[in-house]
C-alpha positions as CSV (number, residue, x, y, z in Angstrom):
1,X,-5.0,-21.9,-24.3
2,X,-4.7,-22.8,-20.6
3,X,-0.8,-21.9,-18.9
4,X,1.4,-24.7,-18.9
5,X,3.1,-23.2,-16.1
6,X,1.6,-22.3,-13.2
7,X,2.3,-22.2,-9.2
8,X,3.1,-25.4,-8.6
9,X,5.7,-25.3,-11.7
10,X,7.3,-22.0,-10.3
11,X,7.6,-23.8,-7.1
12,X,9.3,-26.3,-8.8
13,X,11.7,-24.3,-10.5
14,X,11.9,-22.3,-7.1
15,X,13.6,-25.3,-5.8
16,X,15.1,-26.6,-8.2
17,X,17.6,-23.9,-10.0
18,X,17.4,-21.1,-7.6
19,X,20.5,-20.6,-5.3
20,X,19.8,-21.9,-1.9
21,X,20.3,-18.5,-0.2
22,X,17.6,-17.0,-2.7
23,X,15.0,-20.2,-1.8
24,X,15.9,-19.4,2.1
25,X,14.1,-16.0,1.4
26,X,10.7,-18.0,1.2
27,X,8.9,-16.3,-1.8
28,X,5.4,-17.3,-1.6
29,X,3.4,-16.6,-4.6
30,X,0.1,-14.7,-4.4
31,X,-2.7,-13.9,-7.1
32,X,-1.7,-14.1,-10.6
33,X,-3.5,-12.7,-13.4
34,X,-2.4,-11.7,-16.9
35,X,-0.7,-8.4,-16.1
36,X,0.3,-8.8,-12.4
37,X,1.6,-11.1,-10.3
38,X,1.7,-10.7,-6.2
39,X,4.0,-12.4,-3.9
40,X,4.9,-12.6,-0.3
41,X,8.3,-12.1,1.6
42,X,7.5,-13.2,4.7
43,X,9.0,-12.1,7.9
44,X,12.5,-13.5,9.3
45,X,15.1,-12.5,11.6
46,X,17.6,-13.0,8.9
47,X,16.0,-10.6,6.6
48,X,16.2,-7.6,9.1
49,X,18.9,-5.1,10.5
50,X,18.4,-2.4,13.2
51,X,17.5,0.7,12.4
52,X,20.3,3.5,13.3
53,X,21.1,4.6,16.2
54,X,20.5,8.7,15.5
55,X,16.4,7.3,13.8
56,X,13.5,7.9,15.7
57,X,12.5,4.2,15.0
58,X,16.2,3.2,16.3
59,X,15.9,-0.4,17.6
60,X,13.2,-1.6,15.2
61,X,13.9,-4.3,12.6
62,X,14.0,-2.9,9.2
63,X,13.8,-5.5,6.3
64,X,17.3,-5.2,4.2
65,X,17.8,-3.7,0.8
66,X,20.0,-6.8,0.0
67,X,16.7,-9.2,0.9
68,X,14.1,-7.0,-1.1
69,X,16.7,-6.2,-4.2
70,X,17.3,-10.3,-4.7
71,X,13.1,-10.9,-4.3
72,X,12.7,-8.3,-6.7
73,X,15.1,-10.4,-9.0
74,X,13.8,-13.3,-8.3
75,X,9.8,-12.7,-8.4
76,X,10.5,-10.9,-11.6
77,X,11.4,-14.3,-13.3
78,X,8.6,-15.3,-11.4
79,X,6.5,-13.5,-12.5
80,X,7.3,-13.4,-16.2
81,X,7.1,-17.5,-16.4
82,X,3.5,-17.1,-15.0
83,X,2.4,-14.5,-16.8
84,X,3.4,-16.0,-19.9
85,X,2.0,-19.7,-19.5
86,X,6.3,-20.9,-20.0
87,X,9.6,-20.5,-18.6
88,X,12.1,-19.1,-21.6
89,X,15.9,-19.4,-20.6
90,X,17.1,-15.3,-19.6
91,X,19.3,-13.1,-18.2
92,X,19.4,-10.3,-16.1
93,X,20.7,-7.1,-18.1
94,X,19.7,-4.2,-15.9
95,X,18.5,-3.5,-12.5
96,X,17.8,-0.8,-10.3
97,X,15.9,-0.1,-7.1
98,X,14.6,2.8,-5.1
99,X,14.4,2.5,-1.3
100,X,11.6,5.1,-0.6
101,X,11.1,4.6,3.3
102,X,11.4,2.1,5.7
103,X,10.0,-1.5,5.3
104,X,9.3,-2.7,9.3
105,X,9.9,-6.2,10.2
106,X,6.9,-8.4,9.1
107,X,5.3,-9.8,5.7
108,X,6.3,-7.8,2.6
109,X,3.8,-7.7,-0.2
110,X,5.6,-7.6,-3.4
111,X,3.6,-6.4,-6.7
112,X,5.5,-7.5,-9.9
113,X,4.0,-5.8,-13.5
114,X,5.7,-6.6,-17.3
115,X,6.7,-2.5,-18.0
116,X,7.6,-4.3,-21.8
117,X,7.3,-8.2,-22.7
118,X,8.6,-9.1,-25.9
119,X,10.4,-12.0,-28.1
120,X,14.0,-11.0,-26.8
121,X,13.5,-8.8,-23.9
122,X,11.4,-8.2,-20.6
123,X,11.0,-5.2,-18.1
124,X,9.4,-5.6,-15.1
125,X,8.4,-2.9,-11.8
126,X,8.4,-4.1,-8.7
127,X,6.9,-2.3,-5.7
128,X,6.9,-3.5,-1.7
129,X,4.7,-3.0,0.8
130,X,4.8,-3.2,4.3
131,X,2.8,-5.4,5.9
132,X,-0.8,-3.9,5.6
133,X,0.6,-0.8,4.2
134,X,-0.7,1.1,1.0
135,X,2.6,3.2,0.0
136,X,5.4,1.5,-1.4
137,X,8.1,1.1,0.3
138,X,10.9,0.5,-2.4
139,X,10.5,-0.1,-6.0
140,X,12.7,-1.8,-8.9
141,X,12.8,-2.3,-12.4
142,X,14.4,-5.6,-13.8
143,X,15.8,-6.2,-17.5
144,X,16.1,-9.3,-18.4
145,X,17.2,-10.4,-22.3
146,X,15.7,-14.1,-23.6
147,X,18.2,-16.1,-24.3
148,X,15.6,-18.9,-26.5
Protein backbone atom coordinates (compact mmCIF):
# COMPACT_ATOMS: atom_id res chain seq x y z
CA UNK A 1 0.00 0.00 0.00
CA UNK A 2 1.81 3.16 -1.17
CA UNK A 3 2.24 6.16 1.91
CA UNK A 4 -0.37 8.57 1.82
CA UNK A 5 1.90 10.92 3.37
CA UNK A 6 4.99 11.64 2.19
CA UNK A 7 7.51 14.83 1.82
CA UNK A 8 5.57 17.04 0.28
CA UNK A 9 2.66 16.37 2.97
CA UNK A 10 5.18 16.87 5.91
CA UNK A 11 6.11 20.03 4.35
CA UNK A 12 2.71 20.92 4.41
CA UNK A 13 2.08 20.16 7.86
CA UNK A 14 5.64 21.85 8.48
CA UNK A 15 3.99 24.99 7.51
CA UNK A 16 1.04 24.74 8.39
CA UNK A 17 0.64 23.74 12.43
CA UNK A 18 4.20 24.09 13.44
CA UNK A 19 5.02 27.29 15.48
CA UNK A 20 6.73 29.87 13.44
CA UNK A 21 9.89 29.81 15.53
CA UNK A 22 10.09 25.94 15.02
CA UNK A 23 9.51 26.38 10.85
CA UNK A 24 12.40 29.34 11.16
CA UNK A 25 14.70 26.34 12.09
CA UNK A 26 14.41 25.09 8.38
CA UNK A 27 14.11 21.25 8.80
CA UNK A 28 14.82 19.80 5.54
CA UNK A 29 13.87 16.26 5.13
CA UNK A 30 16.46 13.75 3.80
CA UNK A 31 16.06 9.87 2.85
CA UNK A 32 13.27 8.11 4.25
CA UNK A 33 12.88 4.47 4.40
CA UNK A 34 10.73 2.28 6.61
CA UNK A 35 12.86 2.41 9.80
CA UNK A 36 14.75 5.68 9.44
CA UNK A 37 14.28 8.91 8.52
CA UNK A 38 17.28 11.65 7.89
CA UNK A 39 16.88 15.31 8.01
CA UNK A 40 18.92 18.42 7.84
CA UNK A 41 19.37 21.46 10.21
CA UNK A 42 21.04 23.68 8.15
CA UNK A 43 23.40 26.27 9.28
CA UNK A 44 22.27 29.88 10.73
CA UNK A 45 23.57 32.51 12.80
CA UNK A 46 20.63 32.30 14.90
CA UNK A 47 21.07 28.76 15.79
CA UNK A 48 24.71 29.32 17.24
CA UNK A 49 26.36 30.72 20.50
CA UNK A 50 30.12 31.26 21.21
CA UNK A 51 31.87 28.76 22.64
CA UNK A 52 33.32 29.85 26.30
CA UNK A 53 35.81 31.88 26.90
CA UNK A 54 38.13 29.30 29.20
CA UNK A 55 37.51 26.36 25.62
CA UNK A 56 40.19 25.71 23.47
CA UNK A 57 37.59 26.24 20.50
CA UNK A 58 36.61 29.76 22.39
CA UNK A 59 35.20 32.00 19.57
CA UNK A 60 33.80 29.31 17.36
CA UNK A 61 29.98 29.09 16.79
CA UNK A 62 28.55 26.12 18.51
CA UNK A 63 24.99 25.14 17.39
CA UNK A 64 22.54 25.50 20.61
CA UNK A 65 21.03 22.77 22.70
CA UNK A 66 17.70 24.78 22.59
CA UNK A 67 17.94 24.58 18.43
CA UNK A 68 18.87 20.71 18.38
CA UNK A 69 16.42 19.65 21.47
CA UNK A 70 13.17 21.44 19.50
CA UNK A 71 14.56 19.61 15.81
CA UNK A 72 14.74 16.52 17.75
CA UNK A 73 11.01 17.20 18.74
CA UNK A 74 9.97 18.21 15.83
CA UNK A 75 11.71 15.61 13.18
CA UNK A 76 10.43 12.99 15.61
CA UNK A 77 6.73 13.81 14.50
CA UNK A 78 8.34 13.94 11.30
CA UNK A 79 9.60 11.19 11.14
CA UNK A 80 6.80 9.05 12.59
CA UNK A 81 4.09 10.50 10.01
CA UNK A 82 6.45 9.28 7.25
CA UNK A 83 7.35 6.29 8.44
CA UNK A 84 3.94 5.28 8.94
CA UNK A 85 2.28 6.44 5.50
CA UNK A 86 -0.31 8.99 8.08
CA UNK A 87 -0.24 11.69 10.51
CA UNK A 88 -2.22 10.45 13.93
CA UNK A 89 -3.04 13.43 16.25
CA UNK A 90 -0.10 13.06 19.49
CA UNK A 91 1.54 14.34 22.19
CA UNK A 92 4.77 14.66 23.56
CA UNK A 93 5.05 12.66 27.00
CA UNK A 94 8.74 12.37 27.65
CA UNK A 95 11.90 13.75 26.43
CA UNK A 96 15.44 13.79 27.09
CA UNK A 97 18.69 14.62 25.39
CA UNK A 98 22.37 13.99 25.72
CA UNK A 99 24.82 16.65 24.60
CA UNK A 100 27.97 14.49 23.89
CA UNK A 101 30.46 17.08 22.37
CA UNK A 102 30.33 20.05 20.44
CA UNK A 103 28.23 20.52 17.25
CA UNK A 104 30.38 23.35 15.10
CA UNK A 105 28.50 25.85 13.16
CA UNK A 106 27.32 24.35 9.74
CA UNK A 107 24.66 21.62 8.48
CA UNK A 108 23.54 19.18 11.21
CA UNK A 109 22.55 15.78 9.99
CA UNK A 110 19.84 14.49 12.17
CA UNK A 111 19.05 10.54 12.09
CA UNK A 112 15.50 9.88 13.59
CA UNK A 113 14.74 5.77 14.32
CA UNK A 114 11.02 4.37 15.97
CA UNK A 115 12.90 2.68 19.45
CA UNK A 116 8.81 1.38 19.87
CA UNK A 117 5.75 2.25 17.37
CA UNK A 118 2.59 1.10 18.48
CA UNK A 119 -1.39 1.92 18.57
CA UNK A 120 -1.13 4.42 21.53
CA UNK A 121 2.45 5.18 21.87
CA UNK A 122 5.81 6.05 19.99
CA UNK A 123 9.63 6.27 20.98
CA UNK A 124 11.91 7.69 18.89
CA UNK A 125 16.23 8.22 19.09
CA UNK A 126 17.55 10.92 17.63
CA UNK A 127 21.32 11.39 16.99
CA UNK A 128 23.18 14.69 15.26
CA UNK A 129 25.95 14.98 13.39
CA UNK A 130 28.16 17.56 12.52
CA UNK A 131 28.49 18.46 9.32
CA UNK A 132 30.51 15.55 7.63
CA UNK A 133 31.18 14.05 10.96
CA UNK A 134 30.65 10.26 11.85
CA UNK A 135 30.20 10.59 15.86
CA UNK A 136 27.20 11.88 17.21
CA UNK A 137 27.15 14.85 18.62
CA UNK A 138 23.94 14.78 20.95
CA UNK A 139 21.31 12.33 21.11
CA UNK A 140 17.47 12.27 22.29
CA UNK A 141 14.78 10.06 22.83
CA UNK A 142 11.08 11.38 22.32
CA UNK A 143 7.69 9.89 23.78
CA UNK A 144 4.95 10.79 22.31
CA UNK A 145 1.20 9.19 23.28
CA UNK A 146 -1.51 8.97 20.13
CA UNK A 147 -4.16 10.81 20.92
CA UNK A 148 -6.58 8.98 17.75
Amino acid sequence: MPAVFGKQEAHLLLENVFAPWVQDLGLEIGDVSENQCDFILPAGEKLVRQAGVNSENAGKPIVCGQALAAAADTASVLGLALINGNIRPNTTTDFSIRFLRPIFEGNVKIVVRPLSNGKRMAVTEVHFYSEGGTKPGAHATCTFAFLD
